[in-house]
Backbone as a printed PyTorch tensor [residue, N CA C, xyz], in Angstrom:
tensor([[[  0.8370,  -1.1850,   0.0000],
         [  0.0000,   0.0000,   0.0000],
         [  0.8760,   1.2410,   0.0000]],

        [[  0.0560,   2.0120,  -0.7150],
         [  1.2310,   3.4420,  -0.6650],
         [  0.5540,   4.9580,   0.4040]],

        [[  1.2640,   5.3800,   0.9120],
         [  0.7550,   6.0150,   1.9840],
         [  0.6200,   7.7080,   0.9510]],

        [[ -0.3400,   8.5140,   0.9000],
         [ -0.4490,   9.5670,   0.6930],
         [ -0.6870,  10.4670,   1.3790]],

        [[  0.1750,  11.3040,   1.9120],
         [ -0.6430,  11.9910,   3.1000],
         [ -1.0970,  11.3690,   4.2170]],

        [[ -2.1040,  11.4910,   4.7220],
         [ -2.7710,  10.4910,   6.2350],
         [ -3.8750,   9.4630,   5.9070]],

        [[ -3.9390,   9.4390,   3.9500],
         [ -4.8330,   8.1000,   3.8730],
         [ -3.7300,   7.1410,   3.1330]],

        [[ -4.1580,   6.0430,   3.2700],
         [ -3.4830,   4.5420,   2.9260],
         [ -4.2490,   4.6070,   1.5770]],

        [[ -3.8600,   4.1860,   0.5220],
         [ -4.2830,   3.7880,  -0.5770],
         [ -4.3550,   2.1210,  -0.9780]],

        [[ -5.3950,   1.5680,  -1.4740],
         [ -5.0170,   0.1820,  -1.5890],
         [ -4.5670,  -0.0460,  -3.0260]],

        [[ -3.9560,  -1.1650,  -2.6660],
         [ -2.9740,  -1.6310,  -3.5950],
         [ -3.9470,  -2.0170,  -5.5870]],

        [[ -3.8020,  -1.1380,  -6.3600],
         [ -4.0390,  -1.2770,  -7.6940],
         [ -4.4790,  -3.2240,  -7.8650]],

        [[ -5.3430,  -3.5090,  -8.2530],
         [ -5.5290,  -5.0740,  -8.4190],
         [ -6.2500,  -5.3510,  -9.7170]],

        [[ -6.4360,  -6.7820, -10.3420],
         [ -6.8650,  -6.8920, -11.4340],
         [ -8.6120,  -7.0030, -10.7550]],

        [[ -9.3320,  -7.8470, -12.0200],
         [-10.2680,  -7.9500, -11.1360],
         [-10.9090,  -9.0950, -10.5370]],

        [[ -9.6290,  -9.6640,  -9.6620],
         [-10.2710, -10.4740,  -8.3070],
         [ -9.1270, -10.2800,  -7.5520]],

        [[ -9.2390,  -9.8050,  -6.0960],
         [ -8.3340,  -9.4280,  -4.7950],
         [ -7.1300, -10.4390,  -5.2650]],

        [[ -5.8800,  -9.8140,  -5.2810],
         [ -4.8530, -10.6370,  -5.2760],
         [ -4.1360, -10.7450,  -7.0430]],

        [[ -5.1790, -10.1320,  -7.9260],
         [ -4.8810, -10.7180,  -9.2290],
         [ -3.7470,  -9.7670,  -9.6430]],

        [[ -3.1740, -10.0940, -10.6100],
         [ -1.8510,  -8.9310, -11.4690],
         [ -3.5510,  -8.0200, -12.1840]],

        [[ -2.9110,  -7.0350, -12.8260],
         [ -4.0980,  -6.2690, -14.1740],
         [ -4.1960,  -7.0870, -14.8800]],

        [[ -5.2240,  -6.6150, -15.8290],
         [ -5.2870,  -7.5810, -16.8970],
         [ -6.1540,  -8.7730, -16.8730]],

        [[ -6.7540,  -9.4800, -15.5270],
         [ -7.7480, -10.5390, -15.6340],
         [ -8.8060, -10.3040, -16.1980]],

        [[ -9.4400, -11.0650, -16.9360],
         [-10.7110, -10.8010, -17.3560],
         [-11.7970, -11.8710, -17.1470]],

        [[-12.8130, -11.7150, -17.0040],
         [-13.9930, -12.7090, -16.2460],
         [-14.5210, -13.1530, -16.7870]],

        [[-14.2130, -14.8330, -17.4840],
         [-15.0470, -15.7550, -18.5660],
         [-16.0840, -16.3270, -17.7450]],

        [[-16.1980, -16.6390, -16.5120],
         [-17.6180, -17.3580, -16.4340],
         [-17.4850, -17.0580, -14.9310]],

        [[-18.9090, -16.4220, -14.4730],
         [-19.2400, -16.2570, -12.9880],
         [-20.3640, -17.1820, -12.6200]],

        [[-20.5700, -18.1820, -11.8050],
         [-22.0210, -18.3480, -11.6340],
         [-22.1710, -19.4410, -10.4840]],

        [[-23.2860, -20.1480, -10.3130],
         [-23.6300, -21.2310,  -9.5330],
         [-24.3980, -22.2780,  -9.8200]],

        [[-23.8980, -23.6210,  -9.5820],
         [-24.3780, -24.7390, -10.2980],
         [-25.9970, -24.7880, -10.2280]],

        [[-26.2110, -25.2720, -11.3210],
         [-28.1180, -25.5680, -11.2350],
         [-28.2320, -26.1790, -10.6360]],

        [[-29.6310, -25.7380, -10.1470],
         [-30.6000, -26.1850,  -9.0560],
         [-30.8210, -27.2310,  -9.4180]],

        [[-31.2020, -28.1230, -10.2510],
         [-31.6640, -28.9000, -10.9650],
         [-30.7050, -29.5260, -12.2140]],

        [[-30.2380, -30.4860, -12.4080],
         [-28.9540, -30.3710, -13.2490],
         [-28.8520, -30.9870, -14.1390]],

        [[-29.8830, -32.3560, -13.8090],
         [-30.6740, -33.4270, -15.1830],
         [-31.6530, -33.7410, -15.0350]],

        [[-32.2150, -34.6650, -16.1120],
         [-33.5780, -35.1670, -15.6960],
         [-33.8270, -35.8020, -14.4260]],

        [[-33.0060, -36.4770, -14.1260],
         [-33.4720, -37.2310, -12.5080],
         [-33.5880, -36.6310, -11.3890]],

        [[-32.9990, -35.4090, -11.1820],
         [-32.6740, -34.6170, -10.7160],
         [-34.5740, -33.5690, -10.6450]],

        [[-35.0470, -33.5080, -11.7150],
         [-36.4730, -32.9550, -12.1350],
         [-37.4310, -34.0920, -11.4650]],

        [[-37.4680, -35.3750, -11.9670],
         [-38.1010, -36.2380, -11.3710],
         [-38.1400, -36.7210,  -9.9070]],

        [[-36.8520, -36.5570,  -9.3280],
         [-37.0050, -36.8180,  -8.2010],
         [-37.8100, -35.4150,  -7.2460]],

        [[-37.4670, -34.1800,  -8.2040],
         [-38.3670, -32.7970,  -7.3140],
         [-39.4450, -33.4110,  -7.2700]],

        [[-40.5160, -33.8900,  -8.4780],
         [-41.7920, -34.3860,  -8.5280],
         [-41.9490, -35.0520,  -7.6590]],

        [[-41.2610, -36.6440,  -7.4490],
         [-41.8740, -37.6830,  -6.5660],
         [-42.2160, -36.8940,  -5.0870]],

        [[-40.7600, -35.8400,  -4.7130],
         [-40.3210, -35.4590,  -3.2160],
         [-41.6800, -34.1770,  -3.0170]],

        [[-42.2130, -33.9290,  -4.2490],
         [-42.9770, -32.4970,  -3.5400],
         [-42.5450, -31.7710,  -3.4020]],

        [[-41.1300, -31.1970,  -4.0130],
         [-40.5990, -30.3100,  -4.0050],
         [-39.3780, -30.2800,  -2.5280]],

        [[-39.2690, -31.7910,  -1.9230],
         [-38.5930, -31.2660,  -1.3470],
         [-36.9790, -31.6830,  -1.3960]],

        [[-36.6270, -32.4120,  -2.3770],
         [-35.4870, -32.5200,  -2.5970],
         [-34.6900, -31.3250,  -3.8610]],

        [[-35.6540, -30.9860,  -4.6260],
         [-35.6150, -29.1510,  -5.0640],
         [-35.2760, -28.5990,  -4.0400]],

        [[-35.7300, -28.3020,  -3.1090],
         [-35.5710, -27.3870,  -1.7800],
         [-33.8780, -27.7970,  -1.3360]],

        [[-33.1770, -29.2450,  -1.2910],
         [-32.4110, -29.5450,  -0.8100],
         [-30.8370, -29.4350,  -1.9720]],

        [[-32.2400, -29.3700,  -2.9030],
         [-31.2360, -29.3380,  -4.1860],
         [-30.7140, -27.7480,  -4.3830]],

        [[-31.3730, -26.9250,  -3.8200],
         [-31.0390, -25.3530,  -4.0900],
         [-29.7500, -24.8750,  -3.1410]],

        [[-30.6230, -25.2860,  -1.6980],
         [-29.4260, -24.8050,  -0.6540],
         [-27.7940, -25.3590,  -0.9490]],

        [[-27.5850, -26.9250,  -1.9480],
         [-26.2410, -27.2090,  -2.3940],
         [-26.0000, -26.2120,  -3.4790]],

        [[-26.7470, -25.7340,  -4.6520],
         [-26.5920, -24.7820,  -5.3810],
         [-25.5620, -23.4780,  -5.0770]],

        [[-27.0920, -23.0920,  -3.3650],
         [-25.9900, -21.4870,  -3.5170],
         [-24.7770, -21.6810,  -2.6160]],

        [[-24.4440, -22.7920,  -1.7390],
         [-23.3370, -23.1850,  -1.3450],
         [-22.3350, -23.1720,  -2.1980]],

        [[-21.9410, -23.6020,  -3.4490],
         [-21.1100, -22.9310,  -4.2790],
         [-20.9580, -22.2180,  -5.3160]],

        [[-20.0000, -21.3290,  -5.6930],
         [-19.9040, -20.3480,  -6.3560],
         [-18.4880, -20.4710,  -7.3290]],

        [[-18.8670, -20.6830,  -8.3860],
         [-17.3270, -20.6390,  -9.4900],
         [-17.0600, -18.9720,  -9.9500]],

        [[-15.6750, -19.2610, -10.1180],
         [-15.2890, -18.0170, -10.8500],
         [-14.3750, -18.2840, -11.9030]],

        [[-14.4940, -18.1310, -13.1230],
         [-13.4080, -18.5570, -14.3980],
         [-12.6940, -17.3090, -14.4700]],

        [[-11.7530, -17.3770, -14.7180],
         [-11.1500, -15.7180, -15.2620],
         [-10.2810, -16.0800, -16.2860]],

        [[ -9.5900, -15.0690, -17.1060],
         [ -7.9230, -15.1510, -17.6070],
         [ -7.1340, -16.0190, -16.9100]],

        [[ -7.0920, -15.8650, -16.1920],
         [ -5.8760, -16.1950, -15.0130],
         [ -6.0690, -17.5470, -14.0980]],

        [[ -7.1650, -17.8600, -13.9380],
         [ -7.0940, -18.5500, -12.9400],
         [ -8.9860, -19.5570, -13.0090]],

        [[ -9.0620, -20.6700, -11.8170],
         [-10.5500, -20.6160, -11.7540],
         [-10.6810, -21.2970,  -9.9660]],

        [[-11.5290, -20.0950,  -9.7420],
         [-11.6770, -20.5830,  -8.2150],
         [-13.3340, -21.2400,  -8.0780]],

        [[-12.8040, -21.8140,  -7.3050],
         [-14.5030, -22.6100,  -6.3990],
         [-14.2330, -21.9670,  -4.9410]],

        [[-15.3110, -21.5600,  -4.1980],
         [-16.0270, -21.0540,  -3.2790],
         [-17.0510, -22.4320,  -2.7540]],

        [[-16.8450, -23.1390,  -1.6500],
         [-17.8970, -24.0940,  -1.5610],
         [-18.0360, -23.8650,   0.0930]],

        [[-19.7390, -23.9040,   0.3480],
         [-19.8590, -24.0730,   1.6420],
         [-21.5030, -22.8500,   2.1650]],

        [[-21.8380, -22.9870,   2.7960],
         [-23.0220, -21.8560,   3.2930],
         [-22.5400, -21.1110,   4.5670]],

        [[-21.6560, -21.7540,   5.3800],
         [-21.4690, -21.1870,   6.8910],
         [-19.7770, -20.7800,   6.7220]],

        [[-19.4810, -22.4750,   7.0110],
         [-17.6760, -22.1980,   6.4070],
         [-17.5850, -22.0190,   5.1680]],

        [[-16.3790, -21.3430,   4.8910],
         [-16.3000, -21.3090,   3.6430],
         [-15.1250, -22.1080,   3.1850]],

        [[-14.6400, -22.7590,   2.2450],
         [-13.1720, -23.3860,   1.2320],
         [-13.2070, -22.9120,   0.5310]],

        [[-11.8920, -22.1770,  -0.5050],
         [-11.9610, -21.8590,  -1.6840],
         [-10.5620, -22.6330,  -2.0900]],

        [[-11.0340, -22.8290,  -3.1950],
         [ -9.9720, -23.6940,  -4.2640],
         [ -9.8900, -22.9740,  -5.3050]],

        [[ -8.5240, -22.6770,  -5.2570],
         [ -7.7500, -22.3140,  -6.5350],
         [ -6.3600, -22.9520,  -7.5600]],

        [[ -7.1470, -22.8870,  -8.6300],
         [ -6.0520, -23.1910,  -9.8230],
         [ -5.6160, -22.1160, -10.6430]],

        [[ -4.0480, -21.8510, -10.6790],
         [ -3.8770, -21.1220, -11.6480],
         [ -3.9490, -22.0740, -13.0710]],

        [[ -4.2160, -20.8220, -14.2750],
         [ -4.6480, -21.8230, -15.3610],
         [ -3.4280, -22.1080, -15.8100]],

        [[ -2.1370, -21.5780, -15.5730],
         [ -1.0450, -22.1780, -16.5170],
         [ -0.7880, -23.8240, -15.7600]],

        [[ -1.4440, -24.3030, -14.8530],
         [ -0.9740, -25.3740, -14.4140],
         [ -2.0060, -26.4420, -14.5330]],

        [[ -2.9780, -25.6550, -15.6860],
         [ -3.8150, -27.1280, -16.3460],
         [ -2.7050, -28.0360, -16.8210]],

        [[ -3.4280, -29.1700, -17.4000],
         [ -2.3140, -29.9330, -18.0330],
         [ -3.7620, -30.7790, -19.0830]],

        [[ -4.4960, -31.1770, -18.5390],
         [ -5.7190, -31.1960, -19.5350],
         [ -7.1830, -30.8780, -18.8540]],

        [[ -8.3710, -31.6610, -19.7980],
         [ -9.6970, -30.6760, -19.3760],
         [-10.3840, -31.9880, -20.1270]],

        [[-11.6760, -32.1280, -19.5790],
         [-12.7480, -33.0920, -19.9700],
         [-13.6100, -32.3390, -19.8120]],

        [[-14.8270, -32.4450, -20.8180],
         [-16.1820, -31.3880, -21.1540],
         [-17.1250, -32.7790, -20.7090]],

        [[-17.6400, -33.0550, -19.8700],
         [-18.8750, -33.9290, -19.7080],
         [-20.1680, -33.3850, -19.9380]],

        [[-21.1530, -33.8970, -20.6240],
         [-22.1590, -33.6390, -21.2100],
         [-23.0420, -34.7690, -21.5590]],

        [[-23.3600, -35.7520, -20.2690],
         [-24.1380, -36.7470, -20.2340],
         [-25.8720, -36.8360, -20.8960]],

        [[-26.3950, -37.5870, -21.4500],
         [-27.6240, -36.7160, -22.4600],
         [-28.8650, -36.6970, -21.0590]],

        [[-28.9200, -36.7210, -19.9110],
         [-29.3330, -36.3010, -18.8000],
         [-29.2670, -35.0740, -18.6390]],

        [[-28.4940, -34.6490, -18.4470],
         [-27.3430, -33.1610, -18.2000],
         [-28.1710, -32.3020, -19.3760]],

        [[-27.6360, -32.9250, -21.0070],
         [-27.9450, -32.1240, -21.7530],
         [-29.3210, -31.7050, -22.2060]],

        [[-30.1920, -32.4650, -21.7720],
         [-31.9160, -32.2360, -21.4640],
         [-31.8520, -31.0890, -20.7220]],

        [[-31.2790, -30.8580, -19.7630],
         [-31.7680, -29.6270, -18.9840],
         [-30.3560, -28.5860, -19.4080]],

        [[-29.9770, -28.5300, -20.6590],
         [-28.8800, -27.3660, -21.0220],
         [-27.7120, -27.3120, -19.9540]],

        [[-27.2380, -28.3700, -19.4590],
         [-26.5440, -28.2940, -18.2580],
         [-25.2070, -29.3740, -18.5470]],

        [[-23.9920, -28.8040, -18.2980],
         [-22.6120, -29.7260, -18.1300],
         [-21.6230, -29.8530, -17.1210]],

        [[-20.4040, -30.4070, -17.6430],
         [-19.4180, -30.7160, -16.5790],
         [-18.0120, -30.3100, -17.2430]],

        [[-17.6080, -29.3040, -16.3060],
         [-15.9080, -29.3880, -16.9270],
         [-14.7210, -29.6570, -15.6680]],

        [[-13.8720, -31.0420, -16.3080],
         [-13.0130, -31.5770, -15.3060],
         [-11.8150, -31.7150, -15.7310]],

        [[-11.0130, -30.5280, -14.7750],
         [ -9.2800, -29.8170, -14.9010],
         [ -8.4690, -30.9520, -14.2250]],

        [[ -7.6090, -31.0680, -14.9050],
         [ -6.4700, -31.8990, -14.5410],
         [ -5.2070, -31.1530, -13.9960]],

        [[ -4.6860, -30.8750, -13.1430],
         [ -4.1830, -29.8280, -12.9630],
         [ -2.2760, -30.6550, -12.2010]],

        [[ -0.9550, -29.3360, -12.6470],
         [  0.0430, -30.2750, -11.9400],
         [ -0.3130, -29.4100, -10.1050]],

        [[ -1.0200, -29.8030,  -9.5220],
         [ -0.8050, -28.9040,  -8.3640],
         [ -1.0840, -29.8190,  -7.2740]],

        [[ -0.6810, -29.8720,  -6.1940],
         [ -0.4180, -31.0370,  -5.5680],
         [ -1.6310, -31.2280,  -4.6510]],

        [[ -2.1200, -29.9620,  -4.0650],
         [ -3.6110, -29.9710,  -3.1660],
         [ -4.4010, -30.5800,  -4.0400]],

        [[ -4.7410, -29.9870,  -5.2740],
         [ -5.9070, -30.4600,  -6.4990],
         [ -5.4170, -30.6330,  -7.8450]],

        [[ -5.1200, -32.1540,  -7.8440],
         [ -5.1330, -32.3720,  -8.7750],
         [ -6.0970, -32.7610,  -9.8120]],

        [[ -7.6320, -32.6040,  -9.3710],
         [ -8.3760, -32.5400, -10.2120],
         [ -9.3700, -31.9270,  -9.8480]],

        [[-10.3330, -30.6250, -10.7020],
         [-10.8020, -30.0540,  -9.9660],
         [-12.5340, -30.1990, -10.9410]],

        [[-13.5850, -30.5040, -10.2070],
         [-14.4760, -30.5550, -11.5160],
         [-15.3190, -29.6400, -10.9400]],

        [[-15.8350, -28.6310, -12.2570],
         [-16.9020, -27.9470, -11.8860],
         [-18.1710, -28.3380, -12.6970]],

        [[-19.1600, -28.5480, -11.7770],
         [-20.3800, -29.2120, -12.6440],
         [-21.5860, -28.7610, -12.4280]],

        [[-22.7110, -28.8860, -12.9780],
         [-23.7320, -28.4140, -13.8160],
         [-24.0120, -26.7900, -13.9360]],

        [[-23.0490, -26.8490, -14.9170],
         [-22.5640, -25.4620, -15.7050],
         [-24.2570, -24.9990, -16.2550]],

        [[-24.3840, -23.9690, -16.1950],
         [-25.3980, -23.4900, -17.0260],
         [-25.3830, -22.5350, -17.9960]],

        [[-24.0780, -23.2050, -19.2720],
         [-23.4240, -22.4120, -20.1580],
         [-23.3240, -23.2160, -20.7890]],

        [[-22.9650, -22.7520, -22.4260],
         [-22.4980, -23.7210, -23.0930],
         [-20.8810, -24.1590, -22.8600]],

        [[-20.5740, -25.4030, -22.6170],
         [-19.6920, -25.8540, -21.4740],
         [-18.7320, -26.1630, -22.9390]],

        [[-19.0800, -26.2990, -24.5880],
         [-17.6820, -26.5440, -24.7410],
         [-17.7030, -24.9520, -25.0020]],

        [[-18.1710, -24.4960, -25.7420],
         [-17.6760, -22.6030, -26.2440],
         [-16.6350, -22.7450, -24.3600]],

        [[-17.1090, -22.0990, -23.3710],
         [-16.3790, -22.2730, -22.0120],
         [-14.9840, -23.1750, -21.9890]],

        [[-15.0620, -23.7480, -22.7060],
         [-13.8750, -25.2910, -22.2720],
         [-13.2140, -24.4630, -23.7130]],

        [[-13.7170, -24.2640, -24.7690],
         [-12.5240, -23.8040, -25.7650],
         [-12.1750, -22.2490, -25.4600]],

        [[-12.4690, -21.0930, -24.7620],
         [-11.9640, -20.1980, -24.1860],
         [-11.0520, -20.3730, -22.9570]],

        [[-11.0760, -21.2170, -22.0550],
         [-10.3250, -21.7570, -21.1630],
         [ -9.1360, -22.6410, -21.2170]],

        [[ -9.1670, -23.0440, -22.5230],
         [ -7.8820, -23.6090, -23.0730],
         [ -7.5040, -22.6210, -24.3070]],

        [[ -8.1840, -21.6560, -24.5020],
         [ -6.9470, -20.4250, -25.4390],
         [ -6.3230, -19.3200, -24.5290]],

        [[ -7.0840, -19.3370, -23.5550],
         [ -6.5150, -18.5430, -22.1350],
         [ -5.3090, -19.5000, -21.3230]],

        [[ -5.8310, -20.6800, -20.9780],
         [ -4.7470, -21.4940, -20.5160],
         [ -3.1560, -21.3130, -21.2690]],

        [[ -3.8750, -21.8260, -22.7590],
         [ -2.1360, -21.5780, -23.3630],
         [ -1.3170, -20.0910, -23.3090]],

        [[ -2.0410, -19.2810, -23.3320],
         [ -1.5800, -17.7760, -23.0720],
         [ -1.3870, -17.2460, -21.7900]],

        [[ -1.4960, -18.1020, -20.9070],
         [ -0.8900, -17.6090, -19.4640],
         [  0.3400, -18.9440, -19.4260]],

        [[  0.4270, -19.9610, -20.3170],
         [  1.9700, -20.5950, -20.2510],
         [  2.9140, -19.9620, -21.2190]],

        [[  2.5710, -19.4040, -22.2500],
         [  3.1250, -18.6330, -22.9890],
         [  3.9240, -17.2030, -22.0620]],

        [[  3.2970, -16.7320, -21.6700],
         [  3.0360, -15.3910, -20.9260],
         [  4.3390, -15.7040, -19.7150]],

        [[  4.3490, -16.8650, -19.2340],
         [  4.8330, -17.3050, -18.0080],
         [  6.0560, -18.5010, -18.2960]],

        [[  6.1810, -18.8280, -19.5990],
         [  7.1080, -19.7720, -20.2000],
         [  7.3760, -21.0890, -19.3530]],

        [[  6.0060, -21.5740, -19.5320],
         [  5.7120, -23.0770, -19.5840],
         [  5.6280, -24.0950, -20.2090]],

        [[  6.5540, -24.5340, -20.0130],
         [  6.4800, -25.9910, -20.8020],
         [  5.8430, -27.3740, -20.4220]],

        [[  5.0930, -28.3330, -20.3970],
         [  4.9430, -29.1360, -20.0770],
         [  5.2260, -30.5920, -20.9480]],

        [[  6.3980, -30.7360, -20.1400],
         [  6.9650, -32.3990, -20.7960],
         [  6.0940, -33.6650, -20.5730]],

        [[  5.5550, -34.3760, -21.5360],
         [  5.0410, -35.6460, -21.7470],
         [  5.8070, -36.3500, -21.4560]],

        [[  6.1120, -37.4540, -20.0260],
         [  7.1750, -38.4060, -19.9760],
         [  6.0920, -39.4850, -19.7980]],

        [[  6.2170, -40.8010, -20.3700],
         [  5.9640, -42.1690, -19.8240],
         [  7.0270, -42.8160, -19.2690]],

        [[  6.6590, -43.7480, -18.0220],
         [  7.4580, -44.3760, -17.4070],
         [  7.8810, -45.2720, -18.3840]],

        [[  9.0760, -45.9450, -18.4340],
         [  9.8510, -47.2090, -18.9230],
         [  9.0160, -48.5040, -18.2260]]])
């Protein structure tokens, strides 16, 4: 922080606390309430009350995609947040089960080299999950570019 006079100024940031400039925000949101068909059918049988049970897991988590990075937010009271920077994808799976895709809803699952999470899935996207998955891997390669990453393919002997 830089001191001006007798006020503190805070520190210039991109846009999420902590970021360099320059991030930009590909996908904000929270998984559907509802995420496939069984998921619809079982609201019916329950009377609405596994909907009800199905919402409160909803707003318990919160994704954030950016340039830079993609965090999960999970929890209603405590909170966890998990973060991946994106240069340390290494690959990505688009799931799109024809359940899922009845209700416009998917899955995208990061493979990541990072030792807490090495795999991180965020699921029932309510986006089109590949357009999302092919912006997240032209951003991915441009923050290893950016950061001069290489990632070597070795198989064991």
């Amino acid at each position: 922080m830089k001191a001006t006079g007798m006020k503190l100024e805070p520190p210039r940031e991109g846009l999420m606390p902590g970021s360099s400039g320059g991030e930009e925000l590909l996908y904000v949101g929270r998984p559907a309430v509802v995420q496939n068909v069984f998921g619809f059918l079982l609201a019916i049988l329950t009377l609405g009350i596994s909907a009800l049970v199905m919402w409160v897991y909803s707003r318990g988590t919160l994704y954030k995609i950016t340039t830079q990075r993609v965090v999960i937010e999970r929890g209603l009271f405590s909170k966890r947040m998990e973060q991946i920077d994106l240069y340390r994808i290494v690959d990505y799976v688009v799931e799109r089960p024809f359940a899922q895709r009845l209700m416009g809803t998917g899955n995208i699952v990061l493979e990541a080299m990072d030792k807490t999470t090495p795999e991180l899935r965020i699921e029932g996207l309510k986006t089109d999950v590949v357009a999302l998955y092919e912006r997240l891997r032209y951003c991915t390669e441009q923050e290893k570019k950016k950061r001069g990453v290489r990632v070597l393919d070795v198989e064991p002997v």
